[in-house]
C-alpha positions in Angstrom: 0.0 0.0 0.0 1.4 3.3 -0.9 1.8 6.4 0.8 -1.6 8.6 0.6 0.6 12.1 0.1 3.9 13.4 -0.4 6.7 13.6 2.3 6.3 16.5 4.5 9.5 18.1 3.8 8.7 17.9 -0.1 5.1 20.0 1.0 6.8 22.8 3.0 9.6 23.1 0.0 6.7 23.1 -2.5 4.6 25.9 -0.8 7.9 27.9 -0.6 9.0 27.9 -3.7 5.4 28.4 -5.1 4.5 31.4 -2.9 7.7 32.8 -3.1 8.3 32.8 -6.9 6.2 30.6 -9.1 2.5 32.3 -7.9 3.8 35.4 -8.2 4.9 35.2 -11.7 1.8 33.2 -12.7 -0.6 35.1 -11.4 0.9 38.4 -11.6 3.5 38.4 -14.8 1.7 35.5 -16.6 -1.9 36.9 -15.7 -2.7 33.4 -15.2 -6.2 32.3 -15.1 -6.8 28.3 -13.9 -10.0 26.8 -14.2 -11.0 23.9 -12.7 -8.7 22.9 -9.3 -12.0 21.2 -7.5 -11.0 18.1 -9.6 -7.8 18.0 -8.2 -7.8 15.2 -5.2 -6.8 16.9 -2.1 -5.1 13.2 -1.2 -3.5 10.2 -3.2 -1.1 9.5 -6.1 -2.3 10.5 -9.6 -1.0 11.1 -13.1 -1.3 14.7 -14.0 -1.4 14.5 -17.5 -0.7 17.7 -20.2 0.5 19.2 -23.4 3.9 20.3 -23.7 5.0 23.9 -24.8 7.5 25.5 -22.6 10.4 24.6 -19.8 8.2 26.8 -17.5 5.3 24.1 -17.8 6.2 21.9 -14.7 6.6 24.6 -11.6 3.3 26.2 -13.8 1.0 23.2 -13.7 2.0 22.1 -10.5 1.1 25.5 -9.2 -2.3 25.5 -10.7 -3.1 21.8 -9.2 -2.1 23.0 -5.5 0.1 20.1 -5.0 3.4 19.2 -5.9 4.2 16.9 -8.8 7.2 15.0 -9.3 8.8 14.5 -12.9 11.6 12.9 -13.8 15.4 14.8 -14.7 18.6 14.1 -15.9 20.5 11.5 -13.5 23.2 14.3 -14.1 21.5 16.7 -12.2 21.4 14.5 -9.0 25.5 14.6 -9.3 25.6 18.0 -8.6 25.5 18.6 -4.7 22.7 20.9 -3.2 20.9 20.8 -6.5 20.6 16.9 -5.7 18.6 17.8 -2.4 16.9 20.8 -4.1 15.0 18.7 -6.7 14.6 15.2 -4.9 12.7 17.2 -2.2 10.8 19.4 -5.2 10.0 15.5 -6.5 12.0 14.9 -9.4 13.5 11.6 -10.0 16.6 10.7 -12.0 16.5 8.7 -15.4 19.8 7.7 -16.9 20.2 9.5 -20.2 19.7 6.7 -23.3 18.3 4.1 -20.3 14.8 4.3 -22.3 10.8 4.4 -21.4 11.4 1.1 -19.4 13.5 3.1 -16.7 11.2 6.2 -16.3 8.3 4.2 -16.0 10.1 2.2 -13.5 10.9 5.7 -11.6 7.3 7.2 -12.2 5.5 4.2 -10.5 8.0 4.4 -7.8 6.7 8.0 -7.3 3.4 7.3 -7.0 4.0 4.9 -4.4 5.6 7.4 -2.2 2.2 9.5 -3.0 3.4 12.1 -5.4 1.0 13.2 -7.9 2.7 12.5 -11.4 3.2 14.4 -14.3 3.3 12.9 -17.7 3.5 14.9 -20.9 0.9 13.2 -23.6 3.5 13.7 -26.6 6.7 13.4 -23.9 8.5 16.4 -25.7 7.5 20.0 -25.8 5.5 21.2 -29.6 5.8 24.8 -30.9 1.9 25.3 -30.7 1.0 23.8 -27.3 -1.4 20.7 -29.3 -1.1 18.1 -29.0 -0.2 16.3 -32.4 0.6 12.1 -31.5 0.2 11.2 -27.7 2.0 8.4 -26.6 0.9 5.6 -24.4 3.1 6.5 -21.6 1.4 7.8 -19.4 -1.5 5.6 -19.3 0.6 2.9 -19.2 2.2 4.5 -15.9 -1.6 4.7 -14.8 -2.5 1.2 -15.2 0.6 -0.4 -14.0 -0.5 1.6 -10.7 -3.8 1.8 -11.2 -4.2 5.7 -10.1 -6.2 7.9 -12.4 -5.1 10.6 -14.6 -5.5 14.0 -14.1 -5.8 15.8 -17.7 -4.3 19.3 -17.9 -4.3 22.4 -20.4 -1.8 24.5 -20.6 -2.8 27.2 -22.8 -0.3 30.1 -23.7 3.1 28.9 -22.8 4.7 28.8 -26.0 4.8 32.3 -26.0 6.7 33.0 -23.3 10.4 32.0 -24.1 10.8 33.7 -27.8 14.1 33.2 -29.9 16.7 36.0 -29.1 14.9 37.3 -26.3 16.5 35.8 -23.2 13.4 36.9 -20.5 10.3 35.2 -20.2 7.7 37.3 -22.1 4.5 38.4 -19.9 2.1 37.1 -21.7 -1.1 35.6 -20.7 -2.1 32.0 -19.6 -4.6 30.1 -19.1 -4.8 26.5 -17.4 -7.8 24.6 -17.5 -8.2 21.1 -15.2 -10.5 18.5 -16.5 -12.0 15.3 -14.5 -10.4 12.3 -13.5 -10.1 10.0 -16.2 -9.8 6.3 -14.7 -6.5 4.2 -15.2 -7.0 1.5 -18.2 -8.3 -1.5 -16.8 -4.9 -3.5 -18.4 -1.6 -2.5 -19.9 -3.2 -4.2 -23.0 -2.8 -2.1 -25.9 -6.3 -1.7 -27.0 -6.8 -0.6 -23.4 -3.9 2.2 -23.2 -4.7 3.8 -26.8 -7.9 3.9 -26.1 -7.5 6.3 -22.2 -4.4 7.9 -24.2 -7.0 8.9 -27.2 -9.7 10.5 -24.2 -6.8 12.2 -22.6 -6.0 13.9 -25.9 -9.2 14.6 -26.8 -10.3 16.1 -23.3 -7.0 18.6 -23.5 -7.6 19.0 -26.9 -11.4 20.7 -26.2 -10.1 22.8 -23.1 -7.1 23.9 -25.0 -9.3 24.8 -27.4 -11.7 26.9 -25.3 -8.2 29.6 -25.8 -7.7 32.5 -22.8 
């Protein structure tokens, strides 16, 4: 039986770091609008689930949910000493660089045991225009091998905000829209992953969609 939350120290580190910088330039800078946090469980592991646009999408969406969520980084960066501490308490956990899908899986189930809300990018690399153009079956396969549900997120704006041969983040304006639980796939069948990965896409598709 896993853990039903996060480790303390990762909570207090989170609501620091959020408070301190990342609300402040969301709500602020950004002009962030997020729609949708009552589907966010208050307790237990889940994937949170999103399109990919920007480097400033992780601290942004787990902002908007209220809770932290882990996602996985370089193994390189846990060599480095403070940083190490810094991000394993934050929730990030290491994947060996070439080690393939079979490793970070591996590392995001082991997550969601300690209780860590999950994120999972549906195409698993960022897209110029925020869509999302072929999902892969990632994350719902991380979902049914743990059987937690996913979470599916918008993230609506953030490809603006780094632009080539500016080196500031622009203040534009987003918007990040939470949709309802989506059930883990009853097997790691294929039939059974395509089809959750296909109504994640389509349900981020539609609140993407709905624009600012």
């Amino acid at each position: 039986m896993g853990r039903s939350r996060e480790p303390l120290a990762s909570l207090l580190l989170y609501h620091l770091f959020k408070w301190s910088v990342v609300s402040p330039v969301l709500s602020v800078y950004l002009r962030g609008r997020v729609y949708g946090v009552n589907h966010v469980p208050k307790t237990g592991a889940f994937v949170a689930v999103s399109n990919h646009a920007s480097y400033f999408d992780p601290p942004l969406l787990s902002c908007a949910v209220r809770r932290p969520v882990a996602y996985m980084a370089k193994e390189e960066l846990f060599e480095v000493p403070v940083l190490k501490q810094a991000i394993s308490l934050y929730g990030a956990y290491p994947v060996k660089r070439g080690a393939g899908d079979r490793a970070a899986i591996r590392a995001a189930i082991q997550s969601l045991e300690q209780g860590w809300a999950t994120g999972v990018f549906l195409e698993g690399t960022r897209t110029e225009d925020g869509q999302i153009h072929e999902p892969k079956l990632g994350a719902a396969l991380i979902a049914a091998k743990a059987q937690v549900p996913l979470l599916p997120v918008s993230l609506w704006g953030t490809e603006k905000i780094l632009r080539k041969g500016s080196a500031l983040p622009q203040p534009v304006p987003i918007t990040i829209r939470i949709g309802s639980l989506i059930p883990p796939p009853p097997s790691t069948k294929r039939e059974a992953l395509d089809a959750v990965t296909q109504q994640c896409a389509q349900v981020i598709t539609e609140m993407h969609d709905l624009g600012r």
